[in-house]
N, C-alpha and C positions, 0 to 999 in steps of 0.2 A: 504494500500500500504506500503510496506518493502522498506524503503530505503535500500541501501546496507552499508552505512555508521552511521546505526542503532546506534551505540556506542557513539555516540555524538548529535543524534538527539535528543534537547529539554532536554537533560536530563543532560546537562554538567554543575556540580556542582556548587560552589561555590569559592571552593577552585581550581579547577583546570585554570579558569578566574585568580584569582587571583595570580596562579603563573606564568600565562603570563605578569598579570599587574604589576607585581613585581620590573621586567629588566625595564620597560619602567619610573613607576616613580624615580627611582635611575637614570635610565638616565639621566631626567627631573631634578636632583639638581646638575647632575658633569657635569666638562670641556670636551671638545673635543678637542683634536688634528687636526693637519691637514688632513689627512685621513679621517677622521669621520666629517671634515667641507667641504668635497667635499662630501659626500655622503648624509648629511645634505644636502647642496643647491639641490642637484637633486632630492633629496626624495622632497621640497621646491616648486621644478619645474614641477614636476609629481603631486603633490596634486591640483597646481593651474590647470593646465591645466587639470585633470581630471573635475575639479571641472565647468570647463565650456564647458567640453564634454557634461556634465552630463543635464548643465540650456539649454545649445544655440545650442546643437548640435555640429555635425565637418561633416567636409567638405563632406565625405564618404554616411552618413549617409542622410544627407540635401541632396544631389543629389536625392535621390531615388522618385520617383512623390508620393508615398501613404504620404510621409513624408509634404509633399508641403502642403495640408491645417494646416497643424499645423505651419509651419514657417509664412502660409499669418496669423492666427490666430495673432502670436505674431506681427505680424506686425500691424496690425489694430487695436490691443490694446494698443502699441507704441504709434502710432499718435494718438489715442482717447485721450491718457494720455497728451502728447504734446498741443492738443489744449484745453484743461481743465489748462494746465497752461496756454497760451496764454490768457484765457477768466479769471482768478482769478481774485479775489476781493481784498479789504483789508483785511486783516486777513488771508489771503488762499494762500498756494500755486499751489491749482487746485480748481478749481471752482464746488464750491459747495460742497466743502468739509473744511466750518472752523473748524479754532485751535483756540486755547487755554485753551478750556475746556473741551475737548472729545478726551480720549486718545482713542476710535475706528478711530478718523478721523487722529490725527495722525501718528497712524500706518499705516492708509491707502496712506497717504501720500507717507510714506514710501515703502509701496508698489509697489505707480503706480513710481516713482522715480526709485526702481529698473527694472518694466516692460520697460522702457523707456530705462535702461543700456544694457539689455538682446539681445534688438531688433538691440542694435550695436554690438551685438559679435558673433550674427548668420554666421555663414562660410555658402558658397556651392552658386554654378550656380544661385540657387530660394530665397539666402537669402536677407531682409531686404535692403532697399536703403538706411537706414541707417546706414548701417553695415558702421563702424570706423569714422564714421561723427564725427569729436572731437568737431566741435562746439554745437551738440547736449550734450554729453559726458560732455562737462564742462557745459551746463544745468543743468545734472545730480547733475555735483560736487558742482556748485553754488546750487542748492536746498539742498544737503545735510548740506552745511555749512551754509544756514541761516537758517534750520530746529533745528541744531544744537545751534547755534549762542541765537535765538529767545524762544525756545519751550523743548528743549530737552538737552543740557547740562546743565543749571543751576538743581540740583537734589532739592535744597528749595523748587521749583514751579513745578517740576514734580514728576513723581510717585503718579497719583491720577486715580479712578477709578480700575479696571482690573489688577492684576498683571501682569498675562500672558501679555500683552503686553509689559512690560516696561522689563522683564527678560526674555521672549522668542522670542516673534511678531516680536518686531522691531528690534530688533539684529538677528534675522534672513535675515528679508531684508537689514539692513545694511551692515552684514557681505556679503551675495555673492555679493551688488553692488559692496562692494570695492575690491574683487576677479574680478569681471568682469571689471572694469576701474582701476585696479592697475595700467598701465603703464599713463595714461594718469593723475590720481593720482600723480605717482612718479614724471611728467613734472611741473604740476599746482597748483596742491593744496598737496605738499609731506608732510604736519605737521598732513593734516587730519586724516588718519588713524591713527594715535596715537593716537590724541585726541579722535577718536569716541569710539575706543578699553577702555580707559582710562572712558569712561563715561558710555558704557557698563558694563565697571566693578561693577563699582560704583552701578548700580543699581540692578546687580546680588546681592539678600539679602542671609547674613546669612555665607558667604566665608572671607576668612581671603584675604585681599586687593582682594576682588573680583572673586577670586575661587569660586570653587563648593564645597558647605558643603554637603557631603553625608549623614548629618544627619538631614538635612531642610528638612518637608516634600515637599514642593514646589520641591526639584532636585527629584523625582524620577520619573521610569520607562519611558511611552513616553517623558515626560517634561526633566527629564535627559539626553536623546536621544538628544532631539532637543535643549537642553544649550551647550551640549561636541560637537554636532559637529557646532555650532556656531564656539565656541571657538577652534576646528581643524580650520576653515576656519579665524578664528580671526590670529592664529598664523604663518598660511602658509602668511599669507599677511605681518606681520611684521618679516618674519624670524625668530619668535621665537620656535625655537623647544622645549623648557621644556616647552610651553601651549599647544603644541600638543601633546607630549606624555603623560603629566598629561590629556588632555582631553582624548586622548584616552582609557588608562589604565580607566579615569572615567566611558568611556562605557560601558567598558566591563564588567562594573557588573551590566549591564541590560541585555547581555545574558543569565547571571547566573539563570540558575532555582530557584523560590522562594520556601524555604525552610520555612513552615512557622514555625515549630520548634528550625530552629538555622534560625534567622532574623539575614541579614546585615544591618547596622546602622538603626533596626527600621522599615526594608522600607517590606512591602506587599504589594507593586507593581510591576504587572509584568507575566511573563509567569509559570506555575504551574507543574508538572508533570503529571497530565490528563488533558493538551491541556488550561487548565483555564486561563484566562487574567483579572487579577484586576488593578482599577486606583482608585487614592481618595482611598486608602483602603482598599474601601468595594465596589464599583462597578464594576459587571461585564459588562466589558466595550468593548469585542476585535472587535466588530463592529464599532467602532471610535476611541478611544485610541491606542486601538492596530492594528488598521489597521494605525495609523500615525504613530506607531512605525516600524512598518514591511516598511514602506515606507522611515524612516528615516534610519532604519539601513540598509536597502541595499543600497540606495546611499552613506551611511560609506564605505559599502562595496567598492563600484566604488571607490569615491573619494579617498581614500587609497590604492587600486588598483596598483601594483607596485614598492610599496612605502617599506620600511623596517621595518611599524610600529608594525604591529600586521600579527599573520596567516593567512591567508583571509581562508584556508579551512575550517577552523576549525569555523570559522564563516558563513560560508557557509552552512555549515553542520545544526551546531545549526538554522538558518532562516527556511532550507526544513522541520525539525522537527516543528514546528510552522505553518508552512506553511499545513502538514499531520495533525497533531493532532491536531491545536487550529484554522484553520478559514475551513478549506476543509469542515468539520462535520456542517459548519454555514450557509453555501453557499450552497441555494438551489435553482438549475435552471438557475443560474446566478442573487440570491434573498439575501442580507443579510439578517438573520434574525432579527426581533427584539427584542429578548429576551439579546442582546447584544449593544445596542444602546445607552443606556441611557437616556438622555437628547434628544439625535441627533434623535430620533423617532418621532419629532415634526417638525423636518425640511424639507421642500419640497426638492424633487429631493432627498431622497435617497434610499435604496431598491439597484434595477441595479446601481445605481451611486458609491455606495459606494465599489463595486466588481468591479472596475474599477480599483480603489488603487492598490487591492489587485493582479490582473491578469499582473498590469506592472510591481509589485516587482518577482514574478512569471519568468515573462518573464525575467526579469535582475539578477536572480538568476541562468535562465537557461543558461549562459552566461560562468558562473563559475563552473558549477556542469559539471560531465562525465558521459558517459556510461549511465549504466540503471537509475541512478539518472536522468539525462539530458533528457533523453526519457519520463521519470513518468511527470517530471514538464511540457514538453512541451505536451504530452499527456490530461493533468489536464487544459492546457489552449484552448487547442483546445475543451476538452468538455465544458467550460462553454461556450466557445462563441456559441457553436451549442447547446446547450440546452435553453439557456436563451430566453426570449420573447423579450429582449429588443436588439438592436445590442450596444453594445460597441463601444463607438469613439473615437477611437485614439488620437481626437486629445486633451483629458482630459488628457491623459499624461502628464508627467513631462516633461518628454525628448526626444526630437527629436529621440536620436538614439536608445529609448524603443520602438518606430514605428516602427522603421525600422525592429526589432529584433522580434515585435511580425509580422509582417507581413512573414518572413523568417519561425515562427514556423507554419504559419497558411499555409504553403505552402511546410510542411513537410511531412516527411513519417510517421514519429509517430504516432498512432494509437490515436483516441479522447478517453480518459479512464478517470473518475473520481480516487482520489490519498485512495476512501474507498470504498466500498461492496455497492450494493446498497441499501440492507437490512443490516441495523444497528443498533446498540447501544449505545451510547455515552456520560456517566456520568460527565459531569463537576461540578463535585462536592464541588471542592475548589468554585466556583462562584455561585454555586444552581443551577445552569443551565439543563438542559436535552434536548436530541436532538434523536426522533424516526424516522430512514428512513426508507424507503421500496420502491420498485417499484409503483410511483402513486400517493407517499404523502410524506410529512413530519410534524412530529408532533411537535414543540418546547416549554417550559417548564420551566415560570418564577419561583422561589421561592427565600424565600427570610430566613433568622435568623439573632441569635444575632451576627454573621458573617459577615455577607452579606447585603446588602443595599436594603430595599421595592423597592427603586427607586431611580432616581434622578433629581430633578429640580435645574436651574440655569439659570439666567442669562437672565430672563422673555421667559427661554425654557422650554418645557413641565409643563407645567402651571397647568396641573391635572394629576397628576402622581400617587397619592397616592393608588391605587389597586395594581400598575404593577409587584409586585414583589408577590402577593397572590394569585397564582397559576394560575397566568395569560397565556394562553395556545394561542400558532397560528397553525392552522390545515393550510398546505401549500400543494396546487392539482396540480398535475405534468398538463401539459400543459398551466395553468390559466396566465392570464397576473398579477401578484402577483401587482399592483398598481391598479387593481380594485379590490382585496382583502382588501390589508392592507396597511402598508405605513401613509402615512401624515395624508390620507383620511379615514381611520379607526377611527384613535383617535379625528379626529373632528367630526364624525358624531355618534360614538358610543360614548354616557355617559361612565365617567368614573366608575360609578359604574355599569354597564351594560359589562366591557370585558369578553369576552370567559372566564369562568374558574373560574370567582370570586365570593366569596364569600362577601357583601358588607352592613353596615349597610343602611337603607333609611332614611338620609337625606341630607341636602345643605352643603357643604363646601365650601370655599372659598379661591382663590388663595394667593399666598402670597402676590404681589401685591395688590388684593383687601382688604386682612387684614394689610398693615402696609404702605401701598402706597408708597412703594417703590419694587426695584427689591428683597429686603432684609431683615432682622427681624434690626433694627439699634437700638443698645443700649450697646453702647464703656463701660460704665462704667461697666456692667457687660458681659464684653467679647463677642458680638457679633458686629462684623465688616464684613463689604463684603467679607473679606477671611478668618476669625479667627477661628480657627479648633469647636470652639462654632457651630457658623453660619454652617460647615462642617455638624458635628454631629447631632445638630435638625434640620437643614431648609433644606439645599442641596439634604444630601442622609442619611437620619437617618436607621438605623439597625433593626430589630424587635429584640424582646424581652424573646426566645424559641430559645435554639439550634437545635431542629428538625430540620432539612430539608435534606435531601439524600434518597440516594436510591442504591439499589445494579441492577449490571447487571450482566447476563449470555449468554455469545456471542450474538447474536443478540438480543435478550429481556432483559428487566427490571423493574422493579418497581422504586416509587419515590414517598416517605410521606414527609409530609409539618404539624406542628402545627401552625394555623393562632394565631399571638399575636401580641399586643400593639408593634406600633413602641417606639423608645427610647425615645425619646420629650415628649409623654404623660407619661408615666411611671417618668422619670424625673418632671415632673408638678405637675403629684400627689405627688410628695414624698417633695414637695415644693422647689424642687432646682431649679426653672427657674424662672424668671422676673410674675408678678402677671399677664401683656398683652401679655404675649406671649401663643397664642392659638395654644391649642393641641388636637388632636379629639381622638376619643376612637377605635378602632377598634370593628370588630363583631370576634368572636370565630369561630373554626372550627377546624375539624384534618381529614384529608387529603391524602387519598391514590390516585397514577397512576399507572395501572399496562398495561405494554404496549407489545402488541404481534403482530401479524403479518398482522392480519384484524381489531382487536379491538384495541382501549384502554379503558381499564374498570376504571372509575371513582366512588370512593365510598365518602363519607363524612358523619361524626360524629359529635354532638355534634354541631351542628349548631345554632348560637344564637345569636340577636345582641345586646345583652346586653344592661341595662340599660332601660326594654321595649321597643326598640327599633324596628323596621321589619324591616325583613332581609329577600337580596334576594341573591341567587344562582344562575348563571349565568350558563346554560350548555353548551351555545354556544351562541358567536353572528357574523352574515354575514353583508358583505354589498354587495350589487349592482347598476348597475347602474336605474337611475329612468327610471320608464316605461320596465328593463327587465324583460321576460317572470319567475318570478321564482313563481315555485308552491311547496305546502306542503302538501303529503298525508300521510295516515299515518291508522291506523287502534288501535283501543280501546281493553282493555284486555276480554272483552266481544267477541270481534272479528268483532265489527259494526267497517265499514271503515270511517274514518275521513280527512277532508281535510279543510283546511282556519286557523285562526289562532281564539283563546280561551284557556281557560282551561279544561283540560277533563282531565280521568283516561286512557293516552297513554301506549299502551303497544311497539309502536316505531311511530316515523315519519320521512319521510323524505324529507331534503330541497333540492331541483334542480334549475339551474339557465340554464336553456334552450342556452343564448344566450354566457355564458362563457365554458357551457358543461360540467359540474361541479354537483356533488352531494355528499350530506354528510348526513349520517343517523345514528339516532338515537334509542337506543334500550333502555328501562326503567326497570330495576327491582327490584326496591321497592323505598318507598321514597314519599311523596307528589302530589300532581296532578300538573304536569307540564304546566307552562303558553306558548302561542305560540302569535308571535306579529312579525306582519310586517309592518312596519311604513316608509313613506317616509319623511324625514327630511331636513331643509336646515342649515346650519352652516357655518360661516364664519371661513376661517381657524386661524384668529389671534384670535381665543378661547383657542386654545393651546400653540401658541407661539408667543408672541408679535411683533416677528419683521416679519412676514408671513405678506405675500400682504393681502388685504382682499381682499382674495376670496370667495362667495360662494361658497360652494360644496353641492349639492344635491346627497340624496344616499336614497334607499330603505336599512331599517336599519332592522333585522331577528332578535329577542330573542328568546331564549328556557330557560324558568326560571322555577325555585322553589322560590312561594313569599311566607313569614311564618309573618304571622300579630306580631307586639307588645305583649310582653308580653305571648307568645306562648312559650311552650317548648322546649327547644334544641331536635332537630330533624336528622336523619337519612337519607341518600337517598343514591341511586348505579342506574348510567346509563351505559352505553355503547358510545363509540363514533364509530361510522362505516364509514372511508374515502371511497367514490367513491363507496356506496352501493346501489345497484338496491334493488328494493319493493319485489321481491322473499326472496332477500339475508336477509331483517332482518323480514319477518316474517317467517325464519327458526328458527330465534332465539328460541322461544319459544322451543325449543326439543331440545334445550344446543346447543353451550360445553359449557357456561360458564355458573358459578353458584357463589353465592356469600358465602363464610361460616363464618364468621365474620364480620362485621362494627358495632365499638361500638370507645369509645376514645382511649382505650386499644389494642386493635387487631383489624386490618383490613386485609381482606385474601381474593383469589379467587382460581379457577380452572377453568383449561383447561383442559378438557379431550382430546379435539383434538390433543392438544400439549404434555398433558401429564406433565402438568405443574401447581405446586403450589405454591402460589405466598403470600407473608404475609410480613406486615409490623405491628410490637409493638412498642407499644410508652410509657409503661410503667415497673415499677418493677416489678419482678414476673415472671414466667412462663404461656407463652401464649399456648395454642394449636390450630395448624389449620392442620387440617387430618394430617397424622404422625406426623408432625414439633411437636415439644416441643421447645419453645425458652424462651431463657433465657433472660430477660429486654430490653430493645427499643435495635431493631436491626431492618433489611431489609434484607428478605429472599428469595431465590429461591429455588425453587428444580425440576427436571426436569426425568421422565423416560424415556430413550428412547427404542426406539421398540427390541434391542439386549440385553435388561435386566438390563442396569449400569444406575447409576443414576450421576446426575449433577448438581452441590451446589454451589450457589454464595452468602454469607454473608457479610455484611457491617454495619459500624455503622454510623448510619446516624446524630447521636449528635456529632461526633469527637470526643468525651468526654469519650470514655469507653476504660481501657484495657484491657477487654476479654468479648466477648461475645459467649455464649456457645449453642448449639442447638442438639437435639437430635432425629432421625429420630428412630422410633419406626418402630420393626418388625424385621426381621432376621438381622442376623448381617450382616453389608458391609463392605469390603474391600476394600483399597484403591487403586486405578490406578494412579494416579495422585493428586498432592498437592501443593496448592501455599505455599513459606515460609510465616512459623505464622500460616499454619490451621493443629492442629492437631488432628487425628483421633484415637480413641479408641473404644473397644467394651464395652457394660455396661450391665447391665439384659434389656433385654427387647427391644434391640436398639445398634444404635451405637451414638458416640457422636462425637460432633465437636466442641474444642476449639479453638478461631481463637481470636490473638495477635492483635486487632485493635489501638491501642497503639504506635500513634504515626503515624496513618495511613490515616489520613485527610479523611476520610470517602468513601476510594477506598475500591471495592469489593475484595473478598478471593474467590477464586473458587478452588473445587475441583472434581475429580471422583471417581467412587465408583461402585463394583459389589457385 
C-alpha cells in the first residue's frame, strides 16, 4: 500500500527531526514575553486536558453504549483497588501487595493509586459514581504522599531490583495521576507535585539534575518514548514549558530512522529503513517494544494535539510508515508473529492480544491522516478485525474515545483491505527477520549474527530460549485459530531443541535460574549486575558469532542464508575473558539456505554437525494439536511403497493433516538422511518457560519431522521442501520437478524453479560460485528470474553487511539493461554480462534490476 505522503513515510532522516528539535530546545533555555506566556498557558491547558481525553475519556465519546463496558471496566477496577486499601495490612497500602522490598509491588501500588484517580475523571451520562468524589481523590493524594513519604522519596533505600520501574513504571503512573487530580492537588496537597517531579528526577540515571542523557543506553527508543512523554506530562503539571519542549525535541529522535552508519548518540534503537525495529541493540523486538512504542507515540501525538509544540503531520506521516512497512508484514490474520517477541513469547495471552495495541494506535492515527491515507488505515482495520479468529475487545483499549472511533470505522464505507499484497516478500534484514505471505499461509523466519541477538531471556521470561534465533521458522495457515498453533503453548510443549527449523546439538541445558539461582548471572566484581551491559551481552540477548544472515528479495520471492555459530558468551569463555562459573554451551554448526516461492519453501542445509561428538538433530518441522485430535500422516517412500504412522524410513514426502483444525502441511525430501517422524502427546506445565505463568498444564499432541545424525558422525547435507496446505496428489507430483537442487555444500547453496523460471543461490564464501548461468563473486544472495516475454530479473544483496561490491555475472548473450537500482551497474564482458552492485553501506537491502 502507497501512502500518498510517501516522502516522509518511515524514512525521515535524522537531520531533518533535528531541525525541528532545534527551535524547540533554544526555546527550552530563553525568556518569554507576555505574548508567548498567554500562549504558553493555553498550549499548558490543551496538553492537560488532552491528556485526560486521552486516560478517562470526554463527555462525547462516554455517551456512546459500545463505549459503556469499558467505563463499567474502569469502574470495577476502581473499587476493587478501593477495597484492597480498605483491607491492607501493615506494611501495605493494598492488601496483598507488601513494600519494602519488591519494587514490582511498589509500582503496583502505584498503579492501582492511579486506577482509582482515572475512575474520578470519567465524564458522560455512564461515567463512574465516582467521578469528582474528592474525598476519594484525596485517598489518592494521601497514598501518594505516604508512598512517597515511606518507600519512595528517600533515593539511599530505593532504586533496588528493576530499573524500568524506578525510571519508567512508576513515573508513569505518577505522572498522569497528578495530571488527572491537578486541581484537587492544587487545593490539598499543592507542595506535592514538586516534590514527586523533584524525586522523579532524581532517579532518572545518567541526566544532568535529572534530564534525559541521550547517551545512556537505558533512554532509548521505546524507553525514550515513554521517559519524554513522562516528563511532557511532568511539565504541563508544573507549568514548566522548557521540560516540555526539551522532552519533546527528546522525542523526536525516536522518529528518526536508524541510520546504522551515522549512529545518534550511540543509540540502535528503533525503526530501520526496511520496516526493522531493534530494542536492547540487538533484539528484534517490534512485536513488544515497538508495539509500546507505536502506542506511546500516538498518544504524543493526541496529547500534543493543538498544542504549538511540534508538526503533528509530519509525525503522523512518519507513524503510517511504520504502521505499512514495520508491523502490517507481522500481522497475520489478526496473529503477531513470533519471530518478533522476544522474551514476550512466553507470556500467556498474546498472539490476538498483542494486535490489539497495534489496531487502536491505527484507529487514532486514523483521526489525523486525510483522504486516501485515512481510507488505507481505516481499511487495514476493518480487515484485521474480519480476518482474525479471535474478536478484538475494545475494551483493552486505552481510551475511551479509541472505542468510540474504532466503532465509527467499523461502520464505515471503507473497503476491509490489508495496507500489503497478499502474496509477499518482506526482508527485514536490519533484525534477520523474514516474512513469506501468500494466499493460505505465512511463512516467518528467525535468524540471528554477530548483529542481531539468538534471543532473549529476562526476567525469569523465556526460560529456554537458546535455539530461537537458529532459523527458527513458524509456518502460519490462513483460517487456523493460530493459539492452537503457536503462542505460549508451542514453546511449553515443544523442546527447545525440537523448534520448527532448528538445527540443535542433543543435550541438557539449563536455565539461568537453574544455573546460578537466581533471575541472573551475579558477580559485581566482574561487571555483571541485573542491568550491567555485561549481564546485557552474555545472559539477556547475546549475538552469534558469523555475520551471515540475509537474504535478497525479488518482488514477491526470496531467499535467506543463515551461518549457525557460537553465541558470544561461549566464544568469550573460551578465549578466557569471563568468570571460571559462568557456563556457556557450544553450539552445533550448520549453513543454511530458504529459498521461498509461491507453493514451496525449499530448505537446504550444509555442513551439519554438533560438534565436539556430539548428535545432532535437524528439526524440519514441529506441530502441535490438541490431544485426542484426529491428525494423521501419510506419506509415501522413494520406492513408491505408501507410508503412514510415525518412524524413520527413506520419505520421498509426507504429509501432516489435522482433520479437526483443517489444516495440512506437506513435506517433500530431496536428499539428505532418512527423516524421523514422531507424534507424541505431552503434558507440561507452562511455568517451564516462564516463571511467573500460572501453573498450568497444557496437554498437546507434539509432531517432529527430524534428521537425527549420531555422535561423532560427519557433517552432513540435506534439502526438503516445505508445502503449506498440500493435498497427497500435490506432493507426489513433486517427483517430475520444478524444483531441483544444484548446489548445497558450505560454499554455495542454489535451486531452480523451472515453473517460475527462477534461480535462486546463496554463497557464503570467497571465490567465485556457479549455479547455472550465475557466476558470483564471494558471499552474496542471488536471484534471477526469466520471465515468459524474454527479460530477465536480478535481485543481489549482501547478506554479511560487510562487502562493498559484490559482483555476478550471468553467462550467455549479452543483456541489456531496462531498469536499474542506484549502485547496480551493468556491463557487457566475453561470455556474459556482468553486474556490479555498491553494497556498501547498504545494511544488506537487495539491488534489483532488469534486463533483455
Amino acid at each position: 500500500m502507497e501512502f500518498s505522503r510517501r516522502s516522509v513515510l518511515s524514512v525521515l532522516p535524522a537531520a531533518t527531526l533535528l531541525a525541528v528539535a532545534q527551535p524547540l530546545r533554544a526555546a527550552a533555555t530563553s525568556r518569554s514575553g507576555p505574548a508567548d506566556s498567554a500562549r504558553t498557558a493555553a498550549d499548558h491547558a490543551t496538553l492537560l486536558g488532552n491528556t485526560v481525553a486521552v486516560f478517562a475519556g470526554t463527555a462525547e465519546a462516554n455517551a456512546r453504549p459500545e463505549v459503556a463496558p469499558k467505563l463499567a471496566s474502569m469502574d470495577r477496577t476502581a473499587r476493587s483497588r478501593l477495597a484492597a486499601m480498605d483491607g491492607a495490612g501493615q506494611g501495605e497500602l493494598f492488601k496483598g501487595v507488601p513494600l519494602g522490598t519488591s519494587d514490582p509491588n511498589l509500582s503496583t501500588s502505584f498503579q492501582y493509586l492511579y486506577e482509582i484517580a482515572l475512575a474520578t475523571r470519567t465524564p458522560g451520562p455512564t461515567a463512574s459514581d465516582l467521578r469528582d468524589d474528592k474525598a476519594v481523590q484525596r485517598r489518592v493524594v494521601d497514598g501518594l504522599a505516604r508512598l512517597h513519604a515511606e518507600y519512595y522519596g528517600d533515593q539511599s533505600k530505593g532504586y533496588y531490583g528493576n530499573w524500568f520501574h524506578w525510571e519508567i513504571g512508576i513515573s508513569a503512573y505518577v505522572s498522569r495521576t497528578l495530571v488527572l487530580l491537578g486541581d484537587e492537588l492544587a487545593a490539598y496537597r499543592p507542595d506535592l507535585a514538586t516534590v514527586y517531579v523533584a524525586s522523579m528526577d532524581g532517579y532518572l540515571r545518567g541526566g544532568k539534575d535529572g534530564d534525559v542523557d541521550l547517551d545512556s543506553r537505558f533512554h532509548t527508543g521505546a524507553n525514550l518514548a515513554d521517559i519524554t512523554t513522562n516528563r511532557i506530562l511532568q511539565g504541563a503539571v508544573l507549568a514548566d514549558d522548557a521540560r516540555i519542549r526539551k522532552a519533546v525535541a527528546d522525542q523526536l529522535t525516536v522518529f528518526a530512522r536508524i541510520d546504522p552508519y551515522d549512529l545518534r548518540h550511540g543509540v540502535t534503537d528503533g525503526f530501520y529503513a526496511d520496516g526493522s525495529f531493534v530494542q536492547h541493540a540487538s533484539v528484534a523486538y517490534t512485536g513488544s517494544y515497538g508495539k509500546g512504542l507505536l502506542t506511546r507515540i500516538v498518544q504524543t501525538v493526541k496529547i500534543l494535539d493543538g498544542t504549538t509544540y511540534v508538526p503533528g503531520e509530519d509525525l503522523v506521516g512518519v507513524v503510517q510508515g511504520w504502521v505499512a512497512d514495520g508491523f502490517a508484514p507481522l500481522i497475520f490474520e489478526g496473529w503477531m508473529m513470533e519471530i518478533v517477541k522476544g522474551r514476550a513469547v512466553s507470556r500467556t495471552g498474546t498472539g490476538y492480544g498483542d494486535v490489539a495495541a497495534v489496531v487502536e494506535a491505527v484507529v487514532d492515527i486514523c483521526g489525523y491522516a486525510a483522504g486516501s491515507d485515512a481510507q488505507a488505515l481505516a481499511g487495514y482495520v476493518k480487515h484485521v478485525r474480519q480476518t482474525s479468529r479471535a474478536s478484538l475487545d475494545p475494551v483493552s483499549f486505552v481510551s475511551p474515545v479509541s472505542i468510540a472511533r474504532y466503532t465509527d470505522i467499523l461502520n464505515s464505507q471503507a473497503p476491509a483491505k490489508d495496507l500489503g499484497p497478499a502474496a509477499s516478500h518482506t526482508a527485514f534484514n536490519a533484525m534477520d527477520r523474514t516474512v513469506h505471505r501468500r494466499p493460505g499461509y505465512a511463512f516467518a523466519l528467525a535468524r540471528s549474527s554477530d548483529r542481531i541477538s539468538k534471543y532473549e531471556y529476562m526476567s525469569g521470561e523465556n526460560l529456554m530460549p537458546w535455539f530461537q534465533g537458529d532459523g527458527a521458522h513458524y509456518l502460519y495457515l490462513s483460517g487456523q485459530d493460530q493459539r492452537q498453533a503457536f503462542g505460549c503453548d508451542y514453546f511449553t510443549a515443544v523442546p527447545p531443541y525440537r523448534l520448527a527449523g532448528v538445527t540443535a546439538p542433543v543435550e541438557g541445558r539449563r536455565t539461568v535460574p537453574e544455573l546460578y539461582g537466581t533471575l541472573w548471572y551475579d558477580n559485581p566484581e566482574r561487571g555483571f549486575t541485573s542491568s550491567s551491559e555485561s549481564q546485557n551481552t552474555y545472559v539477556y540477548f547475546p549475538c552469534g558469532t558469523d555475520p551471515y544472515s540475509g537474504g535478497a528479495g525479488l518482488g514477491a520471492y526470496g531467499a535467506a542464508g543463515l551461518v549457525q555459530s557460537d553465541d558470544i558468551g561461549y566464544a568469550a569463555q573460551q578465549a578466557g575473558e569471563l568468570p571460571d562459573d559462568f557456563v556457556a554451551y557450544q553450539n552445533a554448526r550448520a549453513t543454511k539456505s530458504w529459498f521461498m516461492f509461491d507453493d514451496e519453501i525449499v530448505v537446504l542445509a550444509a555442513g551439519v554437525s554438533g560438534q565436539a561428538d556430539r548428535a545432532v538433530t535437524t528439526t524440519v518441522d514441529s506441530r502441535i494439536a490438541a490431544p485426542g485430535a484426529p491428525v494423521s500422516l501419510t506419506g509415501r517412500l522413494h520406492d513408491r511403497t505408501p507410508w503412514h504412522g510415525t518412524g524413520t524410513a527413506p520419505l520421498a514426502w509426507l504429509r501432516y493433516a489435522d482433520a479437526e483444525q483443517e489444516t495440512a502441511v506437506g513435506y517433500v525430501f530431496l536428499s539428505g538422511p532418512r527423516p524421523t517422524v514422531a507424534l507424541d502427546t505431552v503434558t507440561r506445565s507452562r511455568r517451564v518457560i516462564r516463571l511467573s505463568n500460572p501453573d498450568t498444564a497444557v496437554t498437546k499432541q507434539v509432531f517432529t519431522l527430524s534428521y537425527d545424525q549420531s555422535g561423532g558422525s560427519r557433517p552432513t547435507a540435506m534439502a526438503h521442501v516445505l508445502v503449506p496446505n498440500a493435498s497427497e496428489q500435490q506432493l507426489a507430483s513433486y517427483a517430475r520437478g520444478p524444483l531441483s537442487v544444484t548446489a548445497n555444500t558450505v560454499r554455495l547453496q542454489a535451486v531452480r524453479h523451472t515453473g517460475l523460471g527462477i534461480v535462486a543461490a546463496n554463497a557464503f564464501a570467497p571465490g567465485t560460485h556457479h549455479a547455472d548461468r550465475l557466476a558470483i563473486d564471494g558471499p552474496a544472495s542471488v536471484l534471477l528470474r526469466r520471465a515468459a516475454d524474454g527479460t530477465f530479473s536480478i535481485s543481489v544483496s549482501d547478506p554479511t553487511t560487510r562487502r562493498h561490491t559484490v559482483s555476478v555475472t550471468i553467462h550467455g548473450r549479452h543483456l541489456h539493461p531496462l531498469s536499474a537500482d542506484d549502485g547496480l551497474h551493468i556491463r557487457r564482458v566475453p561470455g556474459g554480462t556482468r553486474l556490479d552492485v555498491t553494497t556498501h553501506h547498504a545494511y544488506g537491502r537487495s539491488f534489483t534490476g532488469t534486463l533483455r
